[in-house]
N, C-alpha and C positions, 0 to 999 in steps of 0.2 A: 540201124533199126529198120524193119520192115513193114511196111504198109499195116499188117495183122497185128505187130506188136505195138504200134503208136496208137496214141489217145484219143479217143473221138472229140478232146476237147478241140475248141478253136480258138488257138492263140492271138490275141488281141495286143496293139503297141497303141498308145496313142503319143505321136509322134511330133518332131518338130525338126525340120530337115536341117535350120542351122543350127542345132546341138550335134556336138561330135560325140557325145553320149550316146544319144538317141539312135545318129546314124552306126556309131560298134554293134548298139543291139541289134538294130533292124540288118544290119550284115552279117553277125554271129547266130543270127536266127535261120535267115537265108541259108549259110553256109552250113547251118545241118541238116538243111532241105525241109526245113517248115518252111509253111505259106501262110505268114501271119495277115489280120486283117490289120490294116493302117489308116488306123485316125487321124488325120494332122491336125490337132486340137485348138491348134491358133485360128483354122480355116473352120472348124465344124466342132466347136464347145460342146462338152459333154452335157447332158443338160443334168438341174440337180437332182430328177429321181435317180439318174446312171452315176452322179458323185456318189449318192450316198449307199446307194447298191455298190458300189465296188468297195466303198469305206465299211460298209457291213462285210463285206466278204473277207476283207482285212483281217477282221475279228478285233480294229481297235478305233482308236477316234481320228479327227481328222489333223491335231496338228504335228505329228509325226511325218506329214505329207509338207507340211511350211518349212520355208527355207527363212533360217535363221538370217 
């Protein structure tokens, strides 16, 4: 993909270095030459207008986000 055809969006992770989850993403992301921005959310919590703004942007509620 070339610079003209990419999204002006800015990819967001909010991150946690000891999930091996986490770290696939943030290296599958890399590796297609995004430059994500890294939250590491243990260090710097979302606060709750940015929960619920991403949960709106979801388009659904928040316990589909809970881990059973």
């Amino acid at each position: 993909m070339t610079e003209s055809t990419r999204s002006s969006h800015t990819i967001t992770i909010y991150h946690n270095p000891a999930c091996g989850t986490s770290r696939n993403v943030l290296a599958m992301l890399k590796a297609s030459g995004e430059t994500p921005e890294v939250i590491e959310y243990l260090v710097t919590p979302p606060t709750r207008e940015t929960l619920e703004s991403l949960i709106a942007a979801m388009g659904g509620g928040p316990r589909p986000l809970l881990r059973r």
